[in-house]
ZADOFI-200585 format. One record per residue (C-alpha): x, y, z. Coordinates in nm, 3 decimals. Example, Ala and Ser with C-alpha at 12.3 -4.5 7.8 and 13.67 -1.06 7.14 Angstrom:
{east: 1.230&north: -0.450&up: 0.780}
{east: 1.367&north: -0.106&up: 0.714}
END
This chain:
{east: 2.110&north: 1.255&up: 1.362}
{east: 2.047&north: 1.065&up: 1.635}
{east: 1.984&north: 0.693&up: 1.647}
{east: 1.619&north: 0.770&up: 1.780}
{east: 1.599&north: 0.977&up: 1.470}
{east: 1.708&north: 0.734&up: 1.241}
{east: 1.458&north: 0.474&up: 1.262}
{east: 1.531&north: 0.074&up: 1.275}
{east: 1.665&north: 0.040&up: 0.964}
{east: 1.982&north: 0.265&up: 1.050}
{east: 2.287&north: 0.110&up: 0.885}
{east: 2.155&north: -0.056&up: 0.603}
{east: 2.160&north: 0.023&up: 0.230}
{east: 1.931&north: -0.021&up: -0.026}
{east: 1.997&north: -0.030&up: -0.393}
{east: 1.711&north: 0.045&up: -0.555}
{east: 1.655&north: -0.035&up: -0.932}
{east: 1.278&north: -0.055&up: -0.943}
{east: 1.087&north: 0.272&up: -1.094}
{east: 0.690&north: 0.394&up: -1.096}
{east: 0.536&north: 0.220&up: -0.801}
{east: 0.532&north: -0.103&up: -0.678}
{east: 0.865&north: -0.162&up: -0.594}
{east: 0.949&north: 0.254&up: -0.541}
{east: 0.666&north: 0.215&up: -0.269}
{east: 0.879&north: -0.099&up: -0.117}
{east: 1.154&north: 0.151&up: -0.115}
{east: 0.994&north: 0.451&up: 0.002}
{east: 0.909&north: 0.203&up: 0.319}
{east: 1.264&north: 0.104&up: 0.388}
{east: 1.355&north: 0.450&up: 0.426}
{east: 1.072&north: 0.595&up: 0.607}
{east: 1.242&north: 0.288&up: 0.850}
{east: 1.555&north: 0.473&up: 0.840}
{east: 1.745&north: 0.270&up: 0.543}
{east: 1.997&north: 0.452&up: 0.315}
{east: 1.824&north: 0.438&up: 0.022}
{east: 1.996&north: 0.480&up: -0.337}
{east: 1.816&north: 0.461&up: -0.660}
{east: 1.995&north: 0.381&up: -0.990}
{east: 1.892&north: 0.537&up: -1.275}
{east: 1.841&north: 0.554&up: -1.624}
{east: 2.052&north: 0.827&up: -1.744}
{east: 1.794&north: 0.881&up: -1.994}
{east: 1.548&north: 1.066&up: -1.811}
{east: 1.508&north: 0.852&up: -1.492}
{east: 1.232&north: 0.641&up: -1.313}
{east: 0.942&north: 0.654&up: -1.557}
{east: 0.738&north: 0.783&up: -1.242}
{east: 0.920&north: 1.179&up: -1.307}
{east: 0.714&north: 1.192&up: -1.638}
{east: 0.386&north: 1.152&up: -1.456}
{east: 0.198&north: 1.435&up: -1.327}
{east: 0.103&north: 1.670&up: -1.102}
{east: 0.404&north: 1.895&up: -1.157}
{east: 0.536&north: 2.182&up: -0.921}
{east: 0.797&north: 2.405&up: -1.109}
{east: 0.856&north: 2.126&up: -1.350}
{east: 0.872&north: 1.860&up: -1.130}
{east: 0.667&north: 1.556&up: -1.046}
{east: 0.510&north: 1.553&up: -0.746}
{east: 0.370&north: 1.141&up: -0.812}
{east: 0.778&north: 1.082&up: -0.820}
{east: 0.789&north: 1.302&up: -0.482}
{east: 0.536&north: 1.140&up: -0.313}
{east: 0.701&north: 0.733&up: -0.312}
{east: 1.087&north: 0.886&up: -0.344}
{east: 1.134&north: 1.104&up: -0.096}
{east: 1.407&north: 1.067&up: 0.157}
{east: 1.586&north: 0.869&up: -0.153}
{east: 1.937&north: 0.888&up: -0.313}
{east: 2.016&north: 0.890&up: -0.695}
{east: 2.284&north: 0.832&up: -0.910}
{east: 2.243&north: 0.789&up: -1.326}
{east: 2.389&north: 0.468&up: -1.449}
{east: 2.401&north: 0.272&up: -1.754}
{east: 2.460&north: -0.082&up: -1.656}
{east: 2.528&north: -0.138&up: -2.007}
{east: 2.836&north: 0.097&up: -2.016}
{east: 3.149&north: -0.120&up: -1.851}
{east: 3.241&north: 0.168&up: -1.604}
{east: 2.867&north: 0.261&up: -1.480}
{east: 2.869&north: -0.108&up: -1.451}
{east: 3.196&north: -0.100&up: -1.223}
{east: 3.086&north: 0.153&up: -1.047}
{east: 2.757&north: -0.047&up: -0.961}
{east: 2.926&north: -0.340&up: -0.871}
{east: 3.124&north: -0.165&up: -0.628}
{east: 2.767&north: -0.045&up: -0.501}
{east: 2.629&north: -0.363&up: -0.462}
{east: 2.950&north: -0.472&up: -0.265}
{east: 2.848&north: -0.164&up: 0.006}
{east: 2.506&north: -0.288&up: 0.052}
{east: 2.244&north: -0.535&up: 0.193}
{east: 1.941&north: -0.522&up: 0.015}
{east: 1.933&north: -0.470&up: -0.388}
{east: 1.536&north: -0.408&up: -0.544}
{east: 1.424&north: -0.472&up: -0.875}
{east: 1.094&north: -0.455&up: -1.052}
{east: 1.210&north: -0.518&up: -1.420}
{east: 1.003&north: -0.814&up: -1.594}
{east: 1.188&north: -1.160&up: -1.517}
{east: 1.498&north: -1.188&up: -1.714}
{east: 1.583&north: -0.847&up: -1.766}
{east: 1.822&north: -0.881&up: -1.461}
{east: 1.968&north: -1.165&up: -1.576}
{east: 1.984&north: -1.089&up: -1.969}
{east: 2.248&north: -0.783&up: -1.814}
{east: 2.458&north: -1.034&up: -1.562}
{east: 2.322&north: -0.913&up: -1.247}
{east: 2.029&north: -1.211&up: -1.154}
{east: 1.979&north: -1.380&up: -0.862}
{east: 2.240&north: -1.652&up: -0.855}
{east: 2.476&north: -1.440&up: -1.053}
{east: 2.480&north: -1.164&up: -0.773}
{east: 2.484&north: -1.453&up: -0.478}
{east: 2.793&north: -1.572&up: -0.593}
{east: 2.964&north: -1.240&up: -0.576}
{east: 2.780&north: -1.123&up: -0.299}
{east: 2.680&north: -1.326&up: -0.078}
{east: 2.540&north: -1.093&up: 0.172}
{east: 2.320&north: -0.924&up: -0.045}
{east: 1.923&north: -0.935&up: -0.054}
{east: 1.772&north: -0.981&up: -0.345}
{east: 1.418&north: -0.843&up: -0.376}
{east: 1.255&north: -0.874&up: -0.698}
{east: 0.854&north: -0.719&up: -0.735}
{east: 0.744&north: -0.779&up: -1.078}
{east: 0.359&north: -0.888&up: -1.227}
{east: 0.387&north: -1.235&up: -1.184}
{east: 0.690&north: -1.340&up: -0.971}
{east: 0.974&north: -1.573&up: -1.133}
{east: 0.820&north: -1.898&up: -1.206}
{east: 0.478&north: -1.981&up: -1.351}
{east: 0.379&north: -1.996&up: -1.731}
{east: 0.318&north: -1.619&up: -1.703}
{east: 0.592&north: -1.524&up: -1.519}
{east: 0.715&north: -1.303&up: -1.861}
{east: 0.411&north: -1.163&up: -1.882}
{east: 0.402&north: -0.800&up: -1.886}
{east: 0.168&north: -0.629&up: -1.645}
{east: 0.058&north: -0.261&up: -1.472}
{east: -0.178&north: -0.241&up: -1.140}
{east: -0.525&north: -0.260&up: -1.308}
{east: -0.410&north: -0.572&up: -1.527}
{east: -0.355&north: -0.787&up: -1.224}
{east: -0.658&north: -0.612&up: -1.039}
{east: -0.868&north: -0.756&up: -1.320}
{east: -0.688&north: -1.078&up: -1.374}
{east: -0.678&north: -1.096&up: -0.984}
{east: -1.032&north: -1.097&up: -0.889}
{east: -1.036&north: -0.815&up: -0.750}
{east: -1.208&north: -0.598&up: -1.010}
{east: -1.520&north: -0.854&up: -0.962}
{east: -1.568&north: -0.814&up: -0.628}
{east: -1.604&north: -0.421&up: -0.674}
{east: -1.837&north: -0.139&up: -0.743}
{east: -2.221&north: -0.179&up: -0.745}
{east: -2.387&north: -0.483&up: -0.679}
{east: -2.540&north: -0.598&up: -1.041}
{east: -2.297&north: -0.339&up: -1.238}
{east: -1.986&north: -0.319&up: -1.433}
{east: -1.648&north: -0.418&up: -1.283}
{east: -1.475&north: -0.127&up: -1.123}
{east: -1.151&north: -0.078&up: -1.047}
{east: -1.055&north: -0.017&up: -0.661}
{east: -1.002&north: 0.367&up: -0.668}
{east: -0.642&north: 0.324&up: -0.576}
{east: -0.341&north: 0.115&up: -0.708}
{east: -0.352&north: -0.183&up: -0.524}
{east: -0.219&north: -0.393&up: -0.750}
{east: 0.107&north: -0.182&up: -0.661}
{east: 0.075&north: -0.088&up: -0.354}
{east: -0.026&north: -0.403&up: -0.204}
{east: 0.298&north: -0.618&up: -0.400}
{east: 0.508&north: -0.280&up: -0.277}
{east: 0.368&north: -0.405&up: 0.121}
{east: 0.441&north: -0.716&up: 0.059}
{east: 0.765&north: -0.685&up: -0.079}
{east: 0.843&north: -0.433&up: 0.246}
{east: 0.781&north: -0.691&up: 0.508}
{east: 0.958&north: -0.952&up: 0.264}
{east: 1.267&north: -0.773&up: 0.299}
{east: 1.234&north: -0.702&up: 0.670}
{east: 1.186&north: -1.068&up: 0.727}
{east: 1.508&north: -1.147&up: 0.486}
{east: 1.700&north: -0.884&up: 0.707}
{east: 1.639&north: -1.124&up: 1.005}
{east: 1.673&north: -1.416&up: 0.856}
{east: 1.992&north: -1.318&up: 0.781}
{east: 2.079&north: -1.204&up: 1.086}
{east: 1.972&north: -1.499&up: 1.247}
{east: 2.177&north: -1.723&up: 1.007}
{east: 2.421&north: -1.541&up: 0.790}
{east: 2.221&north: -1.626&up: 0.507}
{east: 2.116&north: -1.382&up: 0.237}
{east: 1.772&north: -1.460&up: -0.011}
{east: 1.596&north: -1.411&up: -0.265}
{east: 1.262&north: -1.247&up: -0.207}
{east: 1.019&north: -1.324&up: -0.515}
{east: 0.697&north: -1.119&up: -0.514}
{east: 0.412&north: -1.164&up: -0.766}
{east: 0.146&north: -0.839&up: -0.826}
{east: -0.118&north: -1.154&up: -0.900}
{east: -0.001&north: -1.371&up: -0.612}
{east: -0.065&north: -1.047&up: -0.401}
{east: -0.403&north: -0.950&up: -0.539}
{east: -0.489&north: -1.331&up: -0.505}
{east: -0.379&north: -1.252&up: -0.108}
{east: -0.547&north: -0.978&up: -0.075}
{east: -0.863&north: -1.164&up: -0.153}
{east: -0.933&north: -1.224&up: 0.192}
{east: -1.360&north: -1.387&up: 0.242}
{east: -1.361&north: -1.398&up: -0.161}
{east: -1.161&north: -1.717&up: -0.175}
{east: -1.357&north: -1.895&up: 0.147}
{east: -1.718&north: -1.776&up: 0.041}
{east: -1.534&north: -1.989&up: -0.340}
{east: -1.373&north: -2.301&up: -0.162}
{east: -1.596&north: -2.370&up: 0.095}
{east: -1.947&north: -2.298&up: -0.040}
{east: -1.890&north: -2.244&up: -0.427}
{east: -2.016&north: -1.939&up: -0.427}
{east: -1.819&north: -1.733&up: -0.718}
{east: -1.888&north: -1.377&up: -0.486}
{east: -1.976&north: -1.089&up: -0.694}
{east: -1.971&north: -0.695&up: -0.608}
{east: -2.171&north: -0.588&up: -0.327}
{east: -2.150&north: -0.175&up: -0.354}
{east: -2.107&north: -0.097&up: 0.031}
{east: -2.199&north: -0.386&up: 0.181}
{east: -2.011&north: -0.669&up: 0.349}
{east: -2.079&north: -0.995&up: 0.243}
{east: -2.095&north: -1.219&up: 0.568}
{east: -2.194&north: -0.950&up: 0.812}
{east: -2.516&north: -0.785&up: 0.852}
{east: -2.541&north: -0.480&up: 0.934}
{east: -2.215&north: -0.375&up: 0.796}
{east: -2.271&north: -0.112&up: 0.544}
{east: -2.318&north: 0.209&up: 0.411}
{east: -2.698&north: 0.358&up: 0.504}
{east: -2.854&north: 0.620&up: 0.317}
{east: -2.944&north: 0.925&up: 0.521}
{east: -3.161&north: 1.285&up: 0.476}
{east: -2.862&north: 1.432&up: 0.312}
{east: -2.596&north: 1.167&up: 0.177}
{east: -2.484&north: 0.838&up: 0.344}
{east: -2.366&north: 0.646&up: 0.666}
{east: -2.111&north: 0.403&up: 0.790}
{east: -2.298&north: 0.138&up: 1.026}
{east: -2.068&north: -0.139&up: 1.134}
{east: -2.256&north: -0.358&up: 1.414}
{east: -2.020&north: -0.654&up: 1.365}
{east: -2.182&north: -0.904&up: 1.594}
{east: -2.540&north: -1.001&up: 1.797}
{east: -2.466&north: -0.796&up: 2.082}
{east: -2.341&north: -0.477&up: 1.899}
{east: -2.697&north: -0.544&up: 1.672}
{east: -2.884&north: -0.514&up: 1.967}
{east: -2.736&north: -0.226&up: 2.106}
{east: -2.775&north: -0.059&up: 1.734}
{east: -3.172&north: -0.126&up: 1.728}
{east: -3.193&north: 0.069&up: 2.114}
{east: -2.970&north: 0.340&up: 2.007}
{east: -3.202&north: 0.358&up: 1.705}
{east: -3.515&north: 0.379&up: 1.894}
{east: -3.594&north: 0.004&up: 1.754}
{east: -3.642&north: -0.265&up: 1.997}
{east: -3.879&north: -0.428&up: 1.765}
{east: -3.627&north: -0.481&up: 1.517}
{east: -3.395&north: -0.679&up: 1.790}
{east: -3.684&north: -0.875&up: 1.938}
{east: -3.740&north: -0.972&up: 1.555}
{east: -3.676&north: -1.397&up: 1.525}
{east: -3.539&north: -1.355&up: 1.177}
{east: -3.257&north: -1.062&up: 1.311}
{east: -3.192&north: -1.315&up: 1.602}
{east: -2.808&north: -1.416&up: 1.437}
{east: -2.641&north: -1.288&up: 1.205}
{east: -2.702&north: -1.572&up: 0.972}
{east: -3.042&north: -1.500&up: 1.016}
{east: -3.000&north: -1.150&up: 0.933}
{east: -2.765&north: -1.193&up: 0.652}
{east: -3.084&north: -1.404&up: 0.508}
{east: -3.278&north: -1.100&up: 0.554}
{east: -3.049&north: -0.810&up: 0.515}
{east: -3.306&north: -0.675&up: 0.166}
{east: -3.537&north: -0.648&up: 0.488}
{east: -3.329&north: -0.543&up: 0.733}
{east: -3.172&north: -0.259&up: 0.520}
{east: -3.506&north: -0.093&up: 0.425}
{east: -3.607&north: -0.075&up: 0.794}
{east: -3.298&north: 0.114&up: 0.915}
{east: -3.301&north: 0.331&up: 0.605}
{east: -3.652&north: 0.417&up: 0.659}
{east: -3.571&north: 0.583&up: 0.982}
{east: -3.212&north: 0.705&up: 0.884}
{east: -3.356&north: 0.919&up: 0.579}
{east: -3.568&north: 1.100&up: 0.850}
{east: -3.239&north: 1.340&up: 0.959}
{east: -2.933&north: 1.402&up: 0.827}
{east: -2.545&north: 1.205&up: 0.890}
{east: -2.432&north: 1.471&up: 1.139}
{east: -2.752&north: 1.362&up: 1.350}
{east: -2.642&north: 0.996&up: 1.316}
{east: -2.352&north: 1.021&up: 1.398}
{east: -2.360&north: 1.194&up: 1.674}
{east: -2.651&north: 0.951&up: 1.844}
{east: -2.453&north: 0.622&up: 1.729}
{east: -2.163&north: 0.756&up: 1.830}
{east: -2.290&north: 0.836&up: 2.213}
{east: -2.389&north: 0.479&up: 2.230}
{east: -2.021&north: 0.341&up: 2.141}
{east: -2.165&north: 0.206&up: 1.811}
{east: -1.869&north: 0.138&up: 1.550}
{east: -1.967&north: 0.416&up: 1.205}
{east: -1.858&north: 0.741&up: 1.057}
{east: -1.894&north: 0.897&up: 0.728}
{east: -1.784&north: 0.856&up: 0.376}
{east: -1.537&north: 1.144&up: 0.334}
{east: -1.385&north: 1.282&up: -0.003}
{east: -1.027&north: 1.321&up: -0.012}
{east: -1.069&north: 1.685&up: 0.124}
{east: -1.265&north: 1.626&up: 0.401}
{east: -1.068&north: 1.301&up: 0.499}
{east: -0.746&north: 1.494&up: 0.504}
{east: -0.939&north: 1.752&up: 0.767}
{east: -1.019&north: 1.541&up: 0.988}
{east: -0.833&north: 1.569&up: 1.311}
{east: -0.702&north: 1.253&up: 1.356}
{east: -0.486&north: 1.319&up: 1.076}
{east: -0.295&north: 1.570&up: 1.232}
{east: -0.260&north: 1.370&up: 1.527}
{east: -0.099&north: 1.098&up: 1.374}
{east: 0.104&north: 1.315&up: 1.183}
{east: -0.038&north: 1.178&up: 0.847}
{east: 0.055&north: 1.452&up: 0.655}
{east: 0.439&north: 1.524&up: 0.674}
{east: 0.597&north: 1.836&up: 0.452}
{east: 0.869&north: 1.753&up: 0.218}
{east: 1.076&north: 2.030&up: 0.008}
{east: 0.962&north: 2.070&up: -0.298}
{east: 1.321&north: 2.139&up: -0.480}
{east: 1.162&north: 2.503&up: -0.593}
{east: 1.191&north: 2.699&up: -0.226}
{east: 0.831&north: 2.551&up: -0.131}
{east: 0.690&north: 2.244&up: 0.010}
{east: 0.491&north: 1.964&up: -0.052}
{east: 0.205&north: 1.856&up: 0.169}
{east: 0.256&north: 1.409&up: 0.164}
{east: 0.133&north: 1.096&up: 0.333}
{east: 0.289&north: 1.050&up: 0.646}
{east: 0.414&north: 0.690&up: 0.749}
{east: 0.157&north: 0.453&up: 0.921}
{east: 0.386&north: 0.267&up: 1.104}
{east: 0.476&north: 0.456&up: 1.447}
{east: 0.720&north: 0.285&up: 1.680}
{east: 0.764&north: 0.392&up: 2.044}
{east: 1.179&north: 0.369&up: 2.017}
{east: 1.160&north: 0.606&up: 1.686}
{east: 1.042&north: 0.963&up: 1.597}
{east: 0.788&north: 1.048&up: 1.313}
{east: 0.906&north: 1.459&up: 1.221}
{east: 0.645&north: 1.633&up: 1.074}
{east: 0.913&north: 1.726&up: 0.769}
{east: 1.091&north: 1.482&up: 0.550}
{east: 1.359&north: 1.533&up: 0.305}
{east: 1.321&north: 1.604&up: -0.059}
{east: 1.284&north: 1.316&up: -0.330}
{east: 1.589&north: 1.365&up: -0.510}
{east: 1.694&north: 1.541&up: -0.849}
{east: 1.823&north: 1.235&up: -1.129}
{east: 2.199&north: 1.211&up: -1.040}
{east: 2.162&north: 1.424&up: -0.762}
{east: 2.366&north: 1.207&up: -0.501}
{east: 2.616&north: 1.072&up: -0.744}
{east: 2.956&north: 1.244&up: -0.566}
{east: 2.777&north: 1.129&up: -0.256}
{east: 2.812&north: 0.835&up: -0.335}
{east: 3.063&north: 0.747&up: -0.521}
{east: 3.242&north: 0.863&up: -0.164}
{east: 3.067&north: 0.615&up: 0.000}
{east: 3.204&north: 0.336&up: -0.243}
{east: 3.549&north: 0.446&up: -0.254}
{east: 3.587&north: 0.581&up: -0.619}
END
């Protein structure tokens, strides 16, 4: 491979405890950066994560989809020589990940100041519910639990209905982010200084992050926000519209775009209106203001729409199901959908990475996730036994 091939990360290893999400979507990260990544595993049957569903011959394809690109070898760091043979691992690398509840780590020798003393050159990334301190720091939790306990649950779904859960894991995926550009930093830092850390990552401290108006709209006014449906809260017009034959995107995020909305419309009333003058006035007024533009959108259908809003350079689009959204041609462009092996002789359609850097390629194929104990002669090469 070439360096251009390889990605930034070329050169450094990864040891990679964590399992299901948060911290295998870290991981997954790291490599799709060009990092050696190697997972340890249960010999038991693995990261949790190749129990879940859907299956292709057998095999998960949830596991595929954050583990790809990955090494594994089965240990049992409870058994003296899988635990030599993982100490000699952690000697080889720079970055170890964890997601195990606090004090599982350290209940088996292998914490934070335990492994700094040995290694003192080794990252220490830990993603777990609640990060390391706190009076629920041994807490147990999964994605919805802090999504709920978060805040974020309450700020979703219909406005005057039943808290709904965001129709992803973001409770997992956003600590797994976080925990990414943690690591990244740490890599600098220790560059920089010669100094290895400890990265500490909380699911609740990133839901709590994640928050973003919420926690203004709470501290500055004491307003406790509530869910909306698909509307902003501080912008008006910034929503979903109903149309002839389903819905539109309408996103005129300040006066100027407002006004240009109203002509595009066929509505200079509407902008010459004193109580549309600002959006403050409008967010006042937005009952109002919604009913007007409906009444005209449910004349013709979201193709029409779209196609007049979109000739006058007005931000919108449509609200696509998975299918459609997969279609759409700016997915192939990015290369958004990348084909990994599927370990039976056929492949697996996956996201692609996001992150596209100028001094790196982005193939269209990536290698397989890996089989439990697949890389284990591999290495135990690379370690010397």
């Amino acid at each position: 491979m070439t360096q251009k091939s390889k990605g930034p990360l070329s050169g450094i290893t990864v040891v990679d405890l964590s399992r299901i999400l948060a911290g295998p979507y870290c991981t997954l990260l790291l490599a799709e950066m060009g990092a050696r990544v190697i997972k340890v595993e249960s010999p038991k049957g693995g990261d949790d994560a190749r129990a879940y569903g859907p299956y292709v011959k057998g095999k998960s394809t949830y596991f595929a989809s954050v583990n790809r690109g990955k090494q594994s070898i089965a240990l049992d760091l409870k058994n003296e020589s899988d635990r030599a043979i993982f100490e000699k691992l952690l000697a080889k690398a720079d970055v170890v990940v964890e997601n195990f509840r606090p004090g599982t780590m350290e209940k088996l020798g292998y914490g934070w100041d335990a492994l700094h003393d040995r290694y003192p050159q080794l990252i220490y990334a830990s993603a777990s519910g609640f990060g390391h301190t706190g009076p629920n720091s041994r807490d147990p939790a999964y994605d919805m639990v802090v999504q709920g306990m978060g805040g974020v649950m309450s700020i979703t779904g219909p406005e005057g209905g039943e808290p709904v859960r965001v129709g992803m894991s973001i409770g997992d995926i956003g600590a797994g982010l976080y925990t990414a550009v943690a690591v990244n930093a740490a890599l600098v830092h220790r560059l920089k200084t010669g100094e290895a850390t400890r990265v500490d990552i909380g699911m609740f401290d990133c839901q709590i992050a994640l928050l973003e108006n919420a926690v203004m709209r709470y501290t500055v006014e004491g307003e406790v926000p509530g869910p909306l449906g698909a509307r902003h809260p501080t912008i008006v017009p910034f929503q979903a519209f109903k149309t002839a034959d389903g819905a539109i995107i309408i996103s005129a995020g300040n006066d100027g775009l407002f006004v240009k909305l109203c002509g595009a419309l066929g509505m200079p009333a509407m902008a010459a209106d004193p109580e549309y003058k600002t959006n403050a006035l409008r967010q006042k007024s937005h009952t109002r203001l919604q009913g007007e533009i409906e009444s005209l959108l449910r004349t013709r259908p979201t193709a029409h729409w779209l196609g007049v809003l979109s000739k006058a350079d007005i931000p919108c689009g449509p609200i696509n199901n998975i299918k459609q959204a997969l279609a759409h041609p700016q997915v192939a462009a990015r290369n958004m959908l990348v084909e990994v092996p599927d370990g039976s002789g056929g492949t697996l359609k996956l996201a692609g990475n996001p992150i596209k850097m100028s001094a790196f390629e982005d193939p269209k194929t990536r290698p397989a996730a890996p089989d439990l104990d697949a890389d284990r002669e591999a290495i135990l090469s690379f370690i010397g036994s």
